[in-house]
C-alpha positions as CSV (number, residue, x, y, z in Angstrom):
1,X,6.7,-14.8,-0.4
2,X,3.1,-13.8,-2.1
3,X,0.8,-16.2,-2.7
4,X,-0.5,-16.9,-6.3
5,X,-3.2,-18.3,-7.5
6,X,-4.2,-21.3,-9.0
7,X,-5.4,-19.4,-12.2
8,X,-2.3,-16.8,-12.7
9,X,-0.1,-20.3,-12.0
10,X,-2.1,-22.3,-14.6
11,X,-1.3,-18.7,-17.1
12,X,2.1,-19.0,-15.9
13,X,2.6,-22.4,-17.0
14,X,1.1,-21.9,-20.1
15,X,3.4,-18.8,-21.1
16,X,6.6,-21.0,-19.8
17,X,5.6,-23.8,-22.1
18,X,4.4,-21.8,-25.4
19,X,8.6,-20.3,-24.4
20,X,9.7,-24.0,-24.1
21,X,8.5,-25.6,-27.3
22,X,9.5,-22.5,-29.2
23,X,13.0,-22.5,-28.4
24,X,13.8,-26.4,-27.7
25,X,10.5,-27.8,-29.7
26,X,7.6,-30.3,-28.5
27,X,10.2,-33.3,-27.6
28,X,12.2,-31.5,-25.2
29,X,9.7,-29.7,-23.4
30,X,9.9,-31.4,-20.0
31,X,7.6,-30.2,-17.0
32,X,11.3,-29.6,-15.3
33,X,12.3,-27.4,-17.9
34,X,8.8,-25.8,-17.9
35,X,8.3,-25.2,-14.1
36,X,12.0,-23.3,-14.5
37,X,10.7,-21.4,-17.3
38,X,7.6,-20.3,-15.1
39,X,9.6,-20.2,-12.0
40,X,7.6,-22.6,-10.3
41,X,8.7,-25.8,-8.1
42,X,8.0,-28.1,-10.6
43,X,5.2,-30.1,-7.9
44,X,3.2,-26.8,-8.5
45,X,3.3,-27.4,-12.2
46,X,2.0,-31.4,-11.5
47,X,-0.9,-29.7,-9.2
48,X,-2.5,-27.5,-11.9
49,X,-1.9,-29.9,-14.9
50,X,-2.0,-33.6,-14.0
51,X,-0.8,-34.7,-17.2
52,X,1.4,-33.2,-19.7
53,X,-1.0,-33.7,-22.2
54,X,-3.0,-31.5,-20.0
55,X,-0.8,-29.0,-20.5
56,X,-0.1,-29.4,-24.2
57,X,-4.0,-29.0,-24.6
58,X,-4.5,-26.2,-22.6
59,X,-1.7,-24.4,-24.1
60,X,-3.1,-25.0,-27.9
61,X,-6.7,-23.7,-26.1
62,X,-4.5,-20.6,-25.4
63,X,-3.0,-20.3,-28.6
64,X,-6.5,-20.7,-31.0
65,X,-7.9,-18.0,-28.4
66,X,-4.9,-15.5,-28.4
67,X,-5.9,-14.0,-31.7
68,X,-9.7,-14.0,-31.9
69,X,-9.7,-10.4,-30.2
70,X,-7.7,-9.3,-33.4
71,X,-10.5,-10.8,-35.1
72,X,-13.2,-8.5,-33.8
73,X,-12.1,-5.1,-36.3
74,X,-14.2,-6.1,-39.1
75,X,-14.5,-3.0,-41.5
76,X,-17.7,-1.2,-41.0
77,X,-19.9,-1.8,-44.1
78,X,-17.7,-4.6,-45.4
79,X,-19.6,-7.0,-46.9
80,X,-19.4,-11.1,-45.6
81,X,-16.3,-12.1,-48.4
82,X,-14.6,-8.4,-47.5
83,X,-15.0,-9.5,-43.2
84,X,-13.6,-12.8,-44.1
85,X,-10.8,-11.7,-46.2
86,X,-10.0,-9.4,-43.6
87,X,-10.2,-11.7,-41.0
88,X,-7.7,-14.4,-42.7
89,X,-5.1,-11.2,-43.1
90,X,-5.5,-10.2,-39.1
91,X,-4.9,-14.3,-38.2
92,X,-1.8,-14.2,-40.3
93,X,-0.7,-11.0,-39.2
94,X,-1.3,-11.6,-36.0
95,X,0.6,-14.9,-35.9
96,X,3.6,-13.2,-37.3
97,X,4.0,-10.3,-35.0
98,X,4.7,-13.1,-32.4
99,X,6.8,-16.0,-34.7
100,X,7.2,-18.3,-30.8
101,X,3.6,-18.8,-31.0
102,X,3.1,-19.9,-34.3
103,X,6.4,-22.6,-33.7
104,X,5.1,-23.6,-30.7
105,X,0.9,-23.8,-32.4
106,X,2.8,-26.1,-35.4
107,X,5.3,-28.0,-32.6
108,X,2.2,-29.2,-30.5
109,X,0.1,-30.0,-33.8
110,X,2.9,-31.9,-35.7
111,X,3.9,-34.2,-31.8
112,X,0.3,-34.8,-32.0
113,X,0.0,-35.9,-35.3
114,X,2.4,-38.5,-34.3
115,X,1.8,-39.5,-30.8
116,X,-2.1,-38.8,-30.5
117,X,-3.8,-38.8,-33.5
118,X,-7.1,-38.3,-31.1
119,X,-6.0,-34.9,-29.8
120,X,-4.5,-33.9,-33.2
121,X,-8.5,-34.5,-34.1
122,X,-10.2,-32.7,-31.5
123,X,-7.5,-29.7,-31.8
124,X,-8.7,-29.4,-35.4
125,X,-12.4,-29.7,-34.4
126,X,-11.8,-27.5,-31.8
127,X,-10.1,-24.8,-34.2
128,X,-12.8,-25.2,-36.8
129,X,-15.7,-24.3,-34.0
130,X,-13.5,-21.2,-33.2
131,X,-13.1,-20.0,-36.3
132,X,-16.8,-20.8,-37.1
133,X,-18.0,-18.7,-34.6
134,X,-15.7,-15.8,-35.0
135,X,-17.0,-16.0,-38.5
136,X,-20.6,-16.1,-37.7
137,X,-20.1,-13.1,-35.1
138,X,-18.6,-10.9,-37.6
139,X,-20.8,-11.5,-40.5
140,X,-24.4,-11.0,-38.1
141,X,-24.6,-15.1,-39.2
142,X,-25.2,-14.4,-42.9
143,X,-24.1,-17.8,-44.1
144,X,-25.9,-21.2,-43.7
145,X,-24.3,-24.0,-42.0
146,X,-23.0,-25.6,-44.6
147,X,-21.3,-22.4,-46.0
148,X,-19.9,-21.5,-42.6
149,X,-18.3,-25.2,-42.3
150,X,-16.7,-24.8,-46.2
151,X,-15.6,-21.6,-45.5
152,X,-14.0,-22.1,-41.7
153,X,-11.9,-24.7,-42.8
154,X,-9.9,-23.5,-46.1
155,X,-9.8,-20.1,-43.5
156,X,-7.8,-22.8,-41.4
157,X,-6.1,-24.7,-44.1
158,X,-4.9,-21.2,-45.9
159,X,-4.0,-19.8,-42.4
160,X,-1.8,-22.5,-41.9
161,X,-0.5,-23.7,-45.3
162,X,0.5,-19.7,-44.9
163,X,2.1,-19.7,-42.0
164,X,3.8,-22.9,-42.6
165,X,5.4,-21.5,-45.6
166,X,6.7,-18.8,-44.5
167,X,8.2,-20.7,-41.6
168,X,10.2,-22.2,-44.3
169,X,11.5,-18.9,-46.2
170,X,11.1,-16.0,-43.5
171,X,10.0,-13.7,-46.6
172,X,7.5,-11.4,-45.0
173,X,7.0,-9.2,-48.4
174,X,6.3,-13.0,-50.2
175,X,4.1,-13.7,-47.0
176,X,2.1,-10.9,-47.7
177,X,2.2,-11.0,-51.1
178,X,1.0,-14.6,-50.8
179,X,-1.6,-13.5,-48.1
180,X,-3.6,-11.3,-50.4
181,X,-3.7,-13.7,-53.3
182,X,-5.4,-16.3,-50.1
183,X,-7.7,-13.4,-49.0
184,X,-8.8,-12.6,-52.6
185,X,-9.7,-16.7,-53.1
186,X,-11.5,-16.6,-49.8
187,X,-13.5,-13.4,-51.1
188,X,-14.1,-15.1,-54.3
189,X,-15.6,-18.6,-52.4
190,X,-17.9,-16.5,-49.5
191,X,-19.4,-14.3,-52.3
192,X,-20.3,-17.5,-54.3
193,X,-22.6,-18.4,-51.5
């Protein structure tokens, strides 16, 4: 039997729980469960992540870093508002070209919310500095601080009031529909500043 690394196990256990919490949800995600979802004895899983909050974290780290190379096809020429418009419309498409990792990025939020309202904090933080520098790098850091803070978080907040939406109706044609009336607002607030 191979060997595997600490690394590909820690990636391992990640994938298994995104599958876990899509299919049986944030509650019933027990390292049993996940250690046979990564096919892993489940002491392995204990020796990478030493708490399942651990894990939980270090699978939302995963899940705000997934995307951000769909992030880096700006349109050459496009202006700041026509980068961030565009970059809003890759997140959401993105996300709904694989529905088990939006579930399981609204799952881990949502168990948060209600059992750790501390790590529901940082992962907002924590998503707001992603999507501030993904911002930044795409528009050659254009926009003050203060703009790049605005903007970064109604990104987030129409990103996920989005996605949460069409968790709820499965309409992709409203979904898109619904996408570019979000992307022309956010092309209307960057090229206020």
């Amino acid at each position: 039997m191979a060997r595997i690394g600490a690394e590909e196990r820690r990636q391992d256990f990640i994938e298994a729980t995104i599958k876990v919490i899509a299919e049986h949800g944030v509650a019933n995600a027990t390292t049993r469960r996940i250690a046979t979802a990564a096919d892993s004895p489940l002491a392995s899983l204990h020796y990478v992540f030493h708490t399942k909050e651990d894990l939980f974290y270090a699978v939302y780290e995963s899940l705000i870093n997934m995307p951000q190379h769909s992030l880096q096809h700006a349109p050459v020429g496009a202006t700041a508002a026509e980068t961030i418009s565009e970059m809003l419309r890759q997140l959401v498409n993105w996300f709904t070209a694989h529905p088990e990792l939006a579930t399981t990025q609204f799952e881990l939020f949502f168990w948060n919310l209600r059992n750790n309202p501390e790590m529901a904090a940082k992962i907002y933080a924590v998503s707001v500095e992603a999507t501030q520098q993904a911002i930044q790098k795409a528009t050659d850091g254009v926009l003050d601080e203060a703009a790049l803070t605005t903007i970064s978080r109604l990104v987030i907040n129409l990103f996920d009031g989005l996605l949460l939406a069409w968790s709820a109706h499965g309409d992709h044609e409203r979904l898109a529909a619904e996408t570019e009336t979000a992307c022309q607002a956010v092309k209307l607030l960057v090229a206020s500043f």
